[in-house]
C-alpha positions in Angstrom: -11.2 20.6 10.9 -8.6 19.7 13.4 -10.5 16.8 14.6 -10.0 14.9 11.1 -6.6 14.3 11.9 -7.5 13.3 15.6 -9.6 10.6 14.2 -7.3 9.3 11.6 -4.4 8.8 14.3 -2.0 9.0 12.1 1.1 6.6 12.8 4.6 6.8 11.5 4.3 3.4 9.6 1.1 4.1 7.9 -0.2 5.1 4.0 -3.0 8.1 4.4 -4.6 9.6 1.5 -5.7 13.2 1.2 -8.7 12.9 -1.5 -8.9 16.6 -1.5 -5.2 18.4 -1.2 -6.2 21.7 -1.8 -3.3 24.0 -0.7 -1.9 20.9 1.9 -3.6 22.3 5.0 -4.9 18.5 6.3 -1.7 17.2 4.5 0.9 19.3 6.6 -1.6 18.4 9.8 -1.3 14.5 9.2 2.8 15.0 8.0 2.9 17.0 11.6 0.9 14.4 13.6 3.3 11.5 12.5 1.5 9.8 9.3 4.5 8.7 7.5 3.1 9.2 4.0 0.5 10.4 2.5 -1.1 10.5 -0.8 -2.3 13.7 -2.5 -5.0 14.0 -4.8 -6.1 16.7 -6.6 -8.3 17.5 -9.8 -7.3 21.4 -9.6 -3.2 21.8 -11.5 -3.1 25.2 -9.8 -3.8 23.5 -5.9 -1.1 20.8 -6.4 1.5 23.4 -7.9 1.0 25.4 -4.6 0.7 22.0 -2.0 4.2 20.9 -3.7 5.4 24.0 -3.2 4.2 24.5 0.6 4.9 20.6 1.7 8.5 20.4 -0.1 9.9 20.4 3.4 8.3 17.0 4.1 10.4 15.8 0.9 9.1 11.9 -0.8 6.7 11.9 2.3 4.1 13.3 0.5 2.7 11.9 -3.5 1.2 14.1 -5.6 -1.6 13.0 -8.1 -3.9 14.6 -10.4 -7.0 12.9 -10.3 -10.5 13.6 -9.1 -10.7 11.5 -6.0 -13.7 9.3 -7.4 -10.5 7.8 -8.6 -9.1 6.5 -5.5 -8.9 3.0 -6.4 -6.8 3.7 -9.5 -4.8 6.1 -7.5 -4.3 3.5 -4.7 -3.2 0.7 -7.3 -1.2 2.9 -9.3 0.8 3.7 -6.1 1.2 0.4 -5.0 -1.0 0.2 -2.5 -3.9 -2.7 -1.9 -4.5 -1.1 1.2 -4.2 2.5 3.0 -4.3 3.4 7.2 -6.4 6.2 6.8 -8.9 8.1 4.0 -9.7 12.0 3.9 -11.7 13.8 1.8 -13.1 17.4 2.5 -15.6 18.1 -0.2 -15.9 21.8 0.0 -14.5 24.6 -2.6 -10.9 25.2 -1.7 -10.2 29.3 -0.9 -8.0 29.4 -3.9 -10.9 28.3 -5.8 -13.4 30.9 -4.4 -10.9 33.5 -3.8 -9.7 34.2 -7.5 -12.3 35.7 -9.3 -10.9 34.0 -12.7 -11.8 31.0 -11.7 -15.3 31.7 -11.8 -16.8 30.4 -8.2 -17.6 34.0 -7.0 -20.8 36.2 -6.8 -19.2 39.0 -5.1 -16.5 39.3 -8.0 -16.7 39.5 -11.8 -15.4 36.9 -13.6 -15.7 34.7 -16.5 -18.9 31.6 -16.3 -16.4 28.6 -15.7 -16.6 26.7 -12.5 -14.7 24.1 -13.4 -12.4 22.5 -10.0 -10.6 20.9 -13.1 -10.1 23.5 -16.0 -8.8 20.3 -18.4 -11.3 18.6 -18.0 -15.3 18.8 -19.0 -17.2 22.0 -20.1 -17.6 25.3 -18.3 -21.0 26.8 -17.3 -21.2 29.0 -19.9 -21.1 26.4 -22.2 -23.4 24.5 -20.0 -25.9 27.2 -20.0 -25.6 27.8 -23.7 -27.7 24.5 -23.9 -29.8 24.0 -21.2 -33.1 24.9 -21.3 -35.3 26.5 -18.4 -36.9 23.8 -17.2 -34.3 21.7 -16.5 -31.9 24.6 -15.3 -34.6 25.2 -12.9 -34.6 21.9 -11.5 -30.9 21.4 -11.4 -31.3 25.0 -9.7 -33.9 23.3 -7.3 -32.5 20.0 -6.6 -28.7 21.5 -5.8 -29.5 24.6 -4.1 -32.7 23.7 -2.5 -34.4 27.6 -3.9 -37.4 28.0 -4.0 -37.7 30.4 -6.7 -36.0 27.5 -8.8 -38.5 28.3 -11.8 -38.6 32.2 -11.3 -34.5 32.3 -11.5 -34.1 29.6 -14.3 -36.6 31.7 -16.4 -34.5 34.8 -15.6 -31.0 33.2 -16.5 -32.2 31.6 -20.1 -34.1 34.9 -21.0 -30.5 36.9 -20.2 -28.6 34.1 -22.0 -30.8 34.7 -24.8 -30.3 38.5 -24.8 -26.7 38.0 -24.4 -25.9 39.9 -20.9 -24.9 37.1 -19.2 -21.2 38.6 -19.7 -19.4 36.8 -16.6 -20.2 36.3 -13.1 -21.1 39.7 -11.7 -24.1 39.7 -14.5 -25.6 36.3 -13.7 -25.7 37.1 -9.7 -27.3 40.4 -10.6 -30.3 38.3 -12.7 -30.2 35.4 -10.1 -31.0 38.7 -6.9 -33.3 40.1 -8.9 -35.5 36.7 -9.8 -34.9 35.2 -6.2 -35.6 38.6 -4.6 -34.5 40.1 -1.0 -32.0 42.5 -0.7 -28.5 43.4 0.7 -29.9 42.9 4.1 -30.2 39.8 4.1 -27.8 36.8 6.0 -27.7 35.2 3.0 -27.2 36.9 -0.3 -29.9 35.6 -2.7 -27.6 34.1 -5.3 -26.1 32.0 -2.9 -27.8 29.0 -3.3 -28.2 29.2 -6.8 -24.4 29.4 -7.6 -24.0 26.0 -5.5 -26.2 24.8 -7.2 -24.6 25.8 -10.9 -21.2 24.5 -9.2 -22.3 20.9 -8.4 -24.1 20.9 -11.8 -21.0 22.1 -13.4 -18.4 19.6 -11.9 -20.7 16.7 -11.3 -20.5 16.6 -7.2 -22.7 14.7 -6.4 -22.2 11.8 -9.2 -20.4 8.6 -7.6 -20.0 10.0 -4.2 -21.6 7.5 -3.2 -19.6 5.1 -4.8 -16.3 6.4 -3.5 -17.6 6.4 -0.3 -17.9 2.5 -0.3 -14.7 2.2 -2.3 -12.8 4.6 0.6 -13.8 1.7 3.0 -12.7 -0.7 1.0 -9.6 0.4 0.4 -8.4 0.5 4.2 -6.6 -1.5 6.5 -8.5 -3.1 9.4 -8.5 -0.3 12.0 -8.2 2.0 9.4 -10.7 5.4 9.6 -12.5 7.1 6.2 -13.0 11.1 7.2 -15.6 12.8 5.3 -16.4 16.7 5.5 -19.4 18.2 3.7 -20.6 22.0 3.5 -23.7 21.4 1.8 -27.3 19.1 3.0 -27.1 17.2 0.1 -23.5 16.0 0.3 -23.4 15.3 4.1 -27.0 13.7 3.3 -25.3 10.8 1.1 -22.5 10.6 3.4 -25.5 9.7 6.4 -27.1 7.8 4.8 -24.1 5.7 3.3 -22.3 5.5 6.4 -25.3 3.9 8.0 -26.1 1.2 5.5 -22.3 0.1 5.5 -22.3 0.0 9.2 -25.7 -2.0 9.2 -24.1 -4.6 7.3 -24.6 -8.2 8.9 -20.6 -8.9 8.8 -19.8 -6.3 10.7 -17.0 -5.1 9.3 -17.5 -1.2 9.5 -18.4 0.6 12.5 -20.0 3.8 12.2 -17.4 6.2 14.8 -19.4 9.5 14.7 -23.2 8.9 15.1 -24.1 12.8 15.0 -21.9 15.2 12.6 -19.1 16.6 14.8 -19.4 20.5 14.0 -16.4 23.1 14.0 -15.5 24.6 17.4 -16.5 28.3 18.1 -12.7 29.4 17.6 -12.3 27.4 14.7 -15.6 29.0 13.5 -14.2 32.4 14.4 -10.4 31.7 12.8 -12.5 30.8 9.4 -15.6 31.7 9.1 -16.2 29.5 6.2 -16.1 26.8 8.6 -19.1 27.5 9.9 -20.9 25.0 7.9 -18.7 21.8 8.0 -20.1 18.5 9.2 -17.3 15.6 9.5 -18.5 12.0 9.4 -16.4 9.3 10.6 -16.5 5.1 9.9 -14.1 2.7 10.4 -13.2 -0.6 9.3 -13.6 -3.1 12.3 -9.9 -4.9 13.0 
């Protein structure tokens, strides 16, 4: 969202930290707006090799790290820095990520049951669904993807694991339609929420967001802003809820700066249609 870098106000003198560099997009905003450095992180080897490709122009204003950005305080240290002007952190799938069909994210393409943002790092879904068994794959399915057919789909996943045709993506979307019903018609393609709910399993989302959170608003200056943007209920939920309780805090250190979600803009919506669901949250540590 544009707006992130409104709120962060980036100044020429001032640290900001990119949690989430993706391909540099909210990097090359902040560089543009006047931040004069910013720190970013990445758990995906593939996103930073194209950022530092894209943002060589801005030369040693920009640090790369690999790192999942739950480890923003080692990050911060290692770079010298006790305090930063400004945290980001968009929590979505990056394009790359959903766009590559080897990378296993997509329904609509065939490829191999991985998942992983960080392919060094932890197992891959089909090794995670090698060992799972249908209950609890149905209420990881129902707790991360909010379906109501949690126990329906689950059932159907372990029975084709079992038979062997769970052969890449395109096979486990086919099983997940068929269990969850509906058709081609519909908005909303029924594997949808099923496949978020694999991914967050898969990479551990939602673990210690909660913690980072509190650490982000640690970690900056008076004055300084933490952006967050979810895509998903149960992200944006413990960013609510987390935001709140810091800014009900009796020392009044952190104000909350965005009391509703601030929502994409209809051109922005139109220019990238998987904008549609962003929700930014905004606090801010009281100078």
């Amino acid at each position: 969202m544009a707006e992130a870098v409104t709120y962060l106000s980036p100044a020429p003198t001032g640290c900001y930290v990119d949690c989430t560099l993706g391909l540099g997009g909210h990097t090359a905003a902040l560089l543009d707006a006047g931040a004069g450095r910013v720190i970013g992180i990445d758990r995906d080897r593939d996103a930073l090799a194209i950022a530092r490709e894209r943002l060589a122009g801005y030369g040693d204003r920009v640090v790369y790290v690999h790192a999942d950005y739950r480890d923003l305080p080692r990050v911060a240290r290692e770079a010298g820095r006790d305090e930063v002007d400004g945290v980001l952190v968009d929590l979505g799938v990056s394009s790359m990520q959903l766009d590559e069909p080897g990378r296993g994210f997509s329904f609509r393409q065939d490829g191999p049951l991985d998942m992983r943002m960080n392919r060094a790092d932890g197992p891959t879904l089909e090794e995670k669904l090698a060992a799972v068994d249908a209950t609890t794959l149905a209420n990881v399915i129902y707790e991360f993807g909010e379906e109501r057919k949690s126990r329906r789909v689950a059932r159907a996943i372990v029975e084709a694991r079992d038979a062997g045709a769970l052969t890449g993506t395109a096979a486990l979307a086919s099983v997940v339609r068929r269990a969850a019903g509906g058709g081609t018609w519909q908005r909303l393609d029924p594997a949808t929420r099923t496949f978020q709910a694999l991914r967050i399993w898969t990479n551990r989302e939602l673990e210690g967001l909660e913690a980072f959170l509190e650490s982000a608003v640690q970690l900056v200056a008076r004055g300084g802003r933490v952006v967050v943007i979810a895509f998903h209920s149960l992200e944006d939920r413990v960013v609510k809820h987390t935001f709140r309780r810091l800014g009900a805090q009796d020392d009044g250190t952190v104000r909350v700066v965005t009391r509703r979600p601030v929502m994409p803009s209809d051109e922005e919506a139109d220019r990238n249609p998987r904008a549609r669901s962003a929700r930014m949250r905004v606090v801010e540590r009281v100078a």
